[in-house]
BAFI-923996 format. One line per 4 residues: number of its first residue (from 1); their letters; for each residue x, y, z of C-alpha. Coordinates in Angstrom, 3 decimals, decimal comma, always signed. Layout:
NUM	a	X/Y/Z | ...
This chain:
1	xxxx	-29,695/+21,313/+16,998 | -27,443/+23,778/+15,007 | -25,567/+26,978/+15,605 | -24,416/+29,257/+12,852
5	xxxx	-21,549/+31,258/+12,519 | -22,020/+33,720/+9,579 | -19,717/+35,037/+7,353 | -20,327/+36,783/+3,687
9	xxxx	-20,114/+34,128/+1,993 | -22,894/+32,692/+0,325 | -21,399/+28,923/+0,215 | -21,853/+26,332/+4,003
13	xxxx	-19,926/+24,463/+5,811 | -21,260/+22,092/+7,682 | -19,246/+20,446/+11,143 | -20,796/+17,412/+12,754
17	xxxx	-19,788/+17,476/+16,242 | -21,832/+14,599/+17,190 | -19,636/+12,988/+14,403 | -16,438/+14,364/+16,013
21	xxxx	-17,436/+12,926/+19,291 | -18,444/+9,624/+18,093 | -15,205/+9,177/+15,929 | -13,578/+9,751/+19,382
25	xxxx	-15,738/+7,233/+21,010 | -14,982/+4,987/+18,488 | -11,312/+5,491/+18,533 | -10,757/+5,128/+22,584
29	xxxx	-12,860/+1,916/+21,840 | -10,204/+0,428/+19,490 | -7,757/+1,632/+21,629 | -8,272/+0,310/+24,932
33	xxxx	-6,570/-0,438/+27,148 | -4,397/+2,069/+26,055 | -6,472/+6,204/+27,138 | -7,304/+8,316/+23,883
37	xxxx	-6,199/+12,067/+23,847 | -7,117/+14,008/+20,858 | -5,082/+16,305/+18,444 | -6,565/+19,317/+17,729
41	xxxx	-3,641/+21,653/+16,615 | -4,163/+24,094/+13,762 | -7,663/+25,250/+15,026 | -8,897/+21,563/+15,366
45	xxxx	-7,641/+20,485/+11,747 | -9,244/+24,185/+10,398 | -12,541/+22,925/+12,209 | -12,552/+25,280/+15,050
49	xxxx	-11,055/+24,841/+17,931 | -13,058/+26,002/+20,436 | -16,383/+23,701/+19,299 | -14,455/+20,674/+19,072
53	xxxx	-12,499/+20,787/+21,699 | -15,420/+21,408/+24,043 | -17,140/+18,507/+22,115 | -14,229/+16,303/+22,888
57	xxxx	-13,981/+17,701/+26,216 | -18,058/+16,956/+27,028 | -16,785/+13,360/+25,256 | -14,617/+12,224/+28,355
61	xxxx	-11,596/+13,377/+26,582 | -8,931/+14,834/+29,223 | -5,617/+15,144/+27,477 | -4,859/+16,899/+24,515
65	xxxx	-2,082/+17,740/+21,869 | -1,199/+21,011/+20,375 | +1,313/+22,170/+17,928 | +2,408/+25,844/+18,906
69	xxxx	+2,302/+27,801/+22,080 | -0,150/+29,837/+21,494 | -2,588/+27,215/+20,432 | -2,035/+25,829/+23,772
73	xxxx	-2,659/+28,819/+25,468 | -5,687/+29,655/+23,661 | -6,697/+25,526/+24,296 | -6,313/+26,721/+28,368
77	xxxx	-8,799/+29,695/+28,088 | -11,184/+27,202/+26,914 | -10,451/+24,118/+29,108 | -9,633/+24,374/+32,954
81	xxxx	-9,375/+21,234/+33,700 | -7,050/+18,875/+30,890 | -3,748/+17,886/+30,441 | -2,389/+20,077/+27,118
85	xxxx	+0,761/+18,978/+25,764 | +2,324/+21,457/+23,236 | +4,440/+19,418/+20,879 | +6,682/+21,975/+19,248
89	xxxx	+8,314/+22,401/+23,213 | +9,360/+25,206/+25,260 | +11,758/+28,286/+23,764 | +13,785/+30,161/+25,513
93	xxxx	+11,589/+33,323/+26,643 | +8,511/+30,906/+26,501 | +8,914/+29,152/+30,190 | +6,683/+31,688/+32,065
97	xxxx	+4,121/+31,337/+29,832 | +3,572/+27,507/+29,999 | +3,988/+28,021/+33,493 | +1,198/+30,277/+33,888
101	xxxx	-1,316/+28,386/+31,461 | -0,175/+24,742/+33,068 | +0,988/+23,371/+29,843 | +2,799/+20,240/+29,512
105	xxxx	+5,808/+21,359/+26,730 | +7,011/+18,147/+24,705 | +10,994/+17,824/+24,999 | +12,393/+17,557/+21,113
109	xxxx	+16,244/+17,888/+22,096 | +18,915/+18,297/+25,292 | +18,913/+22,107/+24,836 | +15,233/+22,136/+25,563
113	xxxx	+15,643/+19,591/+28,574 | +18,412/+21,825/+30,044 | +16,072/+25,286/+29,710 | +13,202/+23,382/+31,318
117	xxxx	+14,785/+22,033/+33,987 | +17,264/+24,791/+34,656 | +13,715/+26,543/+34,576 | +12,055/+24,066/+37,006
121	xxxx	+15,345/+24,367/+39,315 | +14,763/+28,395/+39,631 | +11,211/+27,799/+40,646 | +12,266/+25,225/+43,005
125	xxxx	+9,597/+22,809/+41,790 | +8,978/+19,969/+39,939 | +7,268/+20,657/+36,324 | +5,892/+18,415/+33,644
129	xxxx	+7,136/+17,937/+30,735 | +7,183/+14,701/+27,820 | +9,784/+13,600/+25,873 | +10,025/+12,978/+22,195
133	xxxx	+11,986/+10,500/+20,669 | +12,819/+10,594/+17,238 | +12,645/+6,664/+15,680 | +12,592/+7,564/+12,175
137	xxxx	+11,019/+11,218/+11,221 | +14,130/+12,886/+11,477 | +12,062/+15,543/+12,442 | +11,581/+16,449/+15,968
141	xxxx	+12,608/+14,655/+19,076 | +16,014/+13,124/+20,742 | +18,285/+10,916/+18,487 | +18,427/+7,236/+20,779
145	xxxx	+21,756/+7,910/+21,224 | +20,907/+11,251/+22,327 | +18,102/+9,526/+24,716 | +20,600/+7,164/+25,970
149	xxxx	+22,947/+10,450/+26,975 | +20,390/+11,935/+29,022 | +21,656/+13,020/+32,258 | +19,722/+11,838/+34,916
153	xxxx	+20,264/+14,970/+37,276 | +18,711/+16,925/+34,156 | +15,529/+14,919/+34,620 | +15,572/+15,329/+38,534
157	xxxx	+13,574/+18,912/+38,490 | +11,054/+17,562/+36,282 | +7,776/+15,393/+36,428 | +7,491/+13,162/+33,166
161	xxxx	+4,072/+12,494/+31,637 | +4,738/+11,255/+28,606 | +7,544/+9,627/+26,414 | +6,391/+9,310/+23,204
165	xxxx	+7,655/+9,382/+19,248 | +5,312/+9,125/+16,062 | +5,095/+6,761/+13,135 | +6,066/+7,887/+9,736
169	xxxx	+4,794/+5,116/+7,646 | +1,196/+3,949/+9,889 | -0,912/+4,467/+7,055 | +0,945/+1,695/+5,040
173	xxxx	+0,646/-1,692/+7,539 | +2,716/-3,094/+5,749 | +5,708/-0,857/+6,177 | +8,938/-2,215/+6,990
177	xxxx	+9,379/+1,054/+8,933 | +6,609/+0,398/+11,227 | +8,100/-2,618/+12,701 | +12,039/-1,015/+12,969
181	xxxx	+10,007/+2,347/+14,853 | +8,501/+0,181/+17,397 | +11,891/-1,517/+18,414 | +13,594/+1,550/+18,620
185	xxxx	+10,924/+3,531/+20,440 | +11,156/-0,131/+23,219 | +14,824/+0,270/+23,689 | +14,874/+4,353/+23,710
189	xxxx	+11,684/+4,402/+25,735 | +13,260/+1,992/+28,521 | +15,488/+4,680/+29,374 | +12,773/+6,059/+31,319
193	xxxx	+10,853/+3,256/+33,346 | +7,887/+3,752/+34,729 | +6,712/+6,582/+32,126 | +3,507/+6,474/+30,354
197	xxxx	+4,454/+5,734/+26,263 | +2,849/+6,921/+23,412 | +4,014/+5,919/+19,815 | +0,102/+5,482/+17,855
201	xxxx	-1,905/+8,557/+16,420 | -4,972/+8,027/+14,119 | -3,273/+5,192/+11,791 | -1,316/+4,077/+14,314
205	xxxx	-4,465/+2,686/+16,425 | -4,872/+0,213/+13,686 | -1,877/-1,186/+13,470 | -2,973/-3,610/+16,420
209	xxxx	-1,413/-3,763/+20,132 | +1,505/-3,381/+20,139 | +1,430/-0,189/+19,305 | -1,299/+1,501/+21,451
213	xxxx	+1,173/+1,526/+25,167 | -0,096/+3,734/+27,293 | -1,940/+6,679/+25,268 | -2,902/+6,803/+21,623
217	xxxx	-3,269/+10,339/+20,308 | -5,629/+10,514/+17,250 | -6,025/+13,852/+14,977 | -7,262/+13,832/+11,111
221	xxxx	-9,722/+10,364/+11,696 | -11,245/+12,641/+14,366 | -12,513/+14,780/+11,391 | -13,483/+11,852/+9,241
225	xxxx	-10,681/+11,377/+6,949 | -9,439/+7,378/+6,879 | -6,994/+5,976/+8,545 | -6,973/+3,076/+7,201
229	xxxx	-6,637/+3,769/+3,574 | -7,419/+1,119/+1,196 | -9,837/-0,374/+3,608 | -13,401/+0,704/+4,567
233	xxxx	-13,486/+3,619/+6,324 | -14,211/+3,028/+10,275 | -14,493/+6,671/+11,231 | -18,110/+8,862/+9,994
237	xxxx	-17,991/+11,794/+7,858 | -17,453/+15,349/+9,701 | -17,574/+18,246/+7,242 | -20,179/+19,029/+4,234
241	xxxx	-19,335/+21,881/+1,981 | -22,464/+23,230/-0,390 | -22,630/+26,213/-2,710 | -24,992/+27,745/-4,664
245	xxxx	-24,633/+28,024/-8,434 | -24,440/+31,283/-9,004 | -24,729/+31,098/-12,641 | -25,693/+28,824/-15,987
249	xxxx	-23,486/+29,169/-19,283 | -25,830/+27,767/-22,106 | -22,700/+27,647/-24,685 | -23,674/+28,394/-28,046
253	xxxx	-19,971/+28,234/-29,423 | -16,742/+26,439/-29,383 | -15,061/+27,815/-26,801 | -13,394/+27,526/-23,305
257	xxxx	-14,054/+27,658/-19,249 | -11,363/+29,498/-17,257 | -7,466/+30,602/-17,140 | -5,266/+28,836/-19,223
261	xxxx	-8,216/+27,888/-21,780 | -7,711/+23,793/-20,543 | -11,534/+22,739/-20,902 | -13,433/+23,016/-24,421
265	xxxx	-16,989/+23,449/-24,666 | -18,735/+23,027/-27,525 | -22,518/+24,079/-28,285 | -24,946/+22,748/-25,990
269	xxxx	-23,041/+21,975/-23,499 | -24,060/+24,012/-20,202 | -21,232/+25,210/-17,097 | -22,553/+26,080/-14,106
273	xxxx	-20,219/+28,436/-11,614 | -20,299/+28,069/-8,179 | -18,555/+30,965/-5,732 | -15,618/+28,506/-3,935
277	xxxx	-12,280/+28,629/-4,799 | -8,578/+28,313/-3,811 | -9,038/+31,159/-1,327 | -11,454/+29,244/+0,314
281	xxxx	-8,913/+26,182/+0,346 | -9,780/+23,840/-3,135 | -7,144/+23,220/-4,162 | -5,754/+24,853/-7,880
285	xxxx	-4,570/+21,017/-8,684 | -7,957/+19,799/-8,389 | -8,554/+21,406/-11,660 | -10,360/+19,324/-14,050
289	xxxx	-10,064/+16,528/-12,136 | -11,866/+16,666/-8,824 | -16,298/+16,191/-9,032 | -18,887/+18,135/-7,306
293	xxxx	-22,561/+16,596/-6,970 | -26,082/+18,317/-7,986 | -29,095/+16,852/-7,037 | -26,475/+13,246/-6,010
297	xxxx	-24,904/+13,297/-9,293 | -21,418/+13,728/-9,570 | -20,578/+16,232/-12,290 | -16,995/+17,113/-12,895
301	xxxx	-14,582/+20,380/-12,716 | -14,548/+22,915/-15,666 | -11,797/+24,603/-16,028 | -9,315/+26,005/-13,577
305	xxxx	-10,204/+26,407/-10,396 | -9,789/+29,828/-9,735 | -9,356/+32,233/-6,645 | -13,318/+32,487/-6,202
309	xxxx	-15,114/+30,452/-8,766 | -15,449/+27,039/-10,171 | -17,097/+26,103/-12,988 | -18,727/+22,615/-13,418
313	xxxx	-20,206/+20,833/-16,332 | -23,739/+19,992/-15,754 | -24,597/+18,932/-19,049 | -25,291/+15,705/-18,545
317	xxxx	-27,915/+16,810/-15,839 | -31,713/+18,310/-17,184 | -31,920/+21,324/-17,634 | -34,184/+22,253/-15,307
321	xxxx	-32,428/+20,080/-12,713 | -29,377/+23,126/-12,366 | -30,273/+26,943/-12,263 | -28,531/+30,014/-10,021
325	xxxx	-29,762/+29,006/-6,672 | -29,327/+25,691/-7,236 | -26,940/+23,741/-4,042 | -24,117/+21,943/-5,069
329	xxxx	-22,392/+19,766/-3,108 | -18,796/+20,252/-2,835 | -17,650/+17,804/+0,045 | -20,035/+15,878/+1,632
333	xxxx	-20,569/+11,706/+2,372 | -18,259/+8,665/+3,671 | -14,956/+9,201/+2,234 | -15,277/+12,992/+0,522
337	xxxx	-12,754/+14,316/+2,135 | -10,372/+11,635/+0,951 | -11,631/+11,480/-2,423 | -11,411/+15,303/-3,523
341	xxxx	-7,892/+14,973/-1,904 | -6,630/+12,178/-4,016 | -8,400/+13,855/-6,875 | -6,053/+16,851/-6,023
345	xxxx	-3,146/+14,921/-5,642 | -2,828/+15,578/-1,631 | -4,011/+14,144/+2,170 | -7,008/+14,526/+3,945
349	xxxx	-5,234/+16,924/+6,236 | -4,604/+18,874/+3,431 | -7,854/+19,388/+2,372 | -9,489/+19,671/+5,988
353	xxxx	-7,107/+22,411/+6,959 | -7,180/+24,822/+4,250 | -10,825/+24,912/+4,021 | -11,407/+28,776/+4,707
357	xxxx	-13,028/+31,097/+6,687 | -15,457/+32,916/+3,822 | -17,914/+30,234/+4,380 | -21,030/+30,140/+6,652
361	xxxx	-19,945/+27,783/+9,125 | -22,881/+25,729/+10,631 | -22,038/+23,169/+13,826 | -24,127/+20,106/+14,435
365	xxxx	-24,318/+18,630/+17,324 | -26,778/+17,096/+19,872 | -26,616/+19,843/+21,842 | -25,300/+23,336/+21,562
369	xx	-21,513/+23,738/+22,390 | -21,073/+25,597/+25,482
């Protein structure tokens, strides 16, 4: 069954939800023993977040990861009953607010320790929280020496979920980094016996083990992109993006497609245009570079691709095969998302979170989201 949310914009995308919630079935699968939360900051990866976390939710999934406040907060409205860790923390000013919505705020440093549990010891109750360590982003989370510091009277007021960190290299195996992330996050993590652990998120899952503890939190190979790049892709596709042509250039002179003049045309070649563009989240690098497919043949980029348009060269096609009207398929297939990113020089996550809001968005699933 399908539900449609319309917009004015003549081009579809398509989100499998049955795909989202077998690619989580899939991934708890892998990572047993270890429990499977899912990721779904940034409007589920641009997908939307209230379909996909309800499909995730109707999936078994309980616990889940956001990235600001008000993602969590907006993740609450839709789920009464899961565990929602918000990853960027707690601010000062922000405490009554994951209070009230029964979020679980994700320590990064001491300062945020000491305003949660100075928090926690006004209330005169214990409140959840997880701590981050920081193994090797030097990004977010407590230093190990900073770990090691940690007062334990801080940690008194407080009721800890989670200690977790995150790879920076788990899309590589073979990363020395991998290895020296793991034996920090064991002797930071000990610190805190008796915690739950986390370290693994999508690529992580597959590094074997060792590296699943207690709760592996998967985002992008949710949505179909590969964690596991080089190898066949495990996870099924999510998102299909198709367009109409809106028009056919029969070129009957020398001449160009787009800004900048970068793709000649000669006579008899033909350009079809197609209404997508960087506003609606292709990339501008994927410019002459990236392929579209008419009919299942790939055809490639024309020209620049511009703020609403992209023209594609569909000479090689009949003519009678490609007319205004005719779909073309932008993203769509095992492995699309991955391959009009590396064609743009990004990441999946790229790709899957700039796709825009001027399409026709159309959810699959087996049954209609609640």
């Amino acid at each position: 069954m399908a539900r449609e949310v319309r917009g004015p914009a003549a081009a579809e995308l398509e989100i499998d939800l049955g795909a989202i919630a077998a690619n989580y079935g899939l991934l708890r699968e892998r990572a047993r023993p270890a429990a499977t939360a899912a990721v779904v900051k940034a409007d589920a990866y641009g997908l939307g977040l209230a379909p996909v976390a309800r499909t995730l939710h109707a999936a078994g999934c309980r616990q889940f990861f956001v990235a600001r406040l008000d993602e969590g907060v907006a993740l609450r409205r839709l789920l009464a009953e899961a565990e929602i860790f918000v990853l960027d923390g707690v601010g000062r000013g922000e405490e009554e607010t994951v209070f009230a919505h029964r979020l679980v705020p994700v320590l990064n440093h001491p300062g945020e320790l000491e305003l949660w549990s100075g928090y926690a010891r006004r209330l005169a109750r214990r409140l959840p929280a997880a701590i981050h360590l920081d193994t090797g982003m030097t990004r977010l989370g407590f230093s190990v020496a900073a770990a090691t510091a940690v007062d334990v009277e801080a940690l008194a007021p407080l009721e800890l979920r989670l200690v977790m960190s995150h790879l920076a290299c788990a899309d590589e195996p073979d990363h020395p980094l991998n290895a020296a992330q793991l034996r920090r996050f064991l002797d930071a993590a000990a610190r805190f016996p008796g915690i739950p652990r986390s370290l693994a998120a999508s690529s992580g899952i597959f590094l074997g083990d060792a590296y699943r503890f207690d709760l592996c939190r998967p985002g992008v190979a949710l949505y179909g992109v590969n964690p596991v790049p080089g190898r066949p892709n495990p996870v099924r596709p999510v998102v299909r993006l198709v367009a109409p042509v809106l028009q056919v250039h029969e070129v009957d002179a020398p001449g160009t497609v787009g800004y900048g003049a970068t793709y000649p045309v000669r006579p008899g070649m033909r350009i079809a245009t197609v209404p997508v563009g960087y506003a609606d989240g292709i990339l501008r690098s994927a410019s002459n570079r990236a392929t579209a497919r008419v009919g299942g043949i790939e055809v490639p980029y024309a020209g620049r691709v511009s703020m609403d348009l992209i023209g594609l060269d569909v000479t090689a096609l009949p003519a009678s095969a490609v007319a205004p009207g005719t779909p073309v398929e932008l993203l769509g297939g095992p492995d699309s998302v991955d391959r009009l990113a590396a064609q743009a020089g990004t990441i999946g996550y790229e790709v899957l979170t700039r796709l825009g809001h001027r399409f026709r968005r159309r959810y699959l699933a087996s049954e209609e989201p609640a």
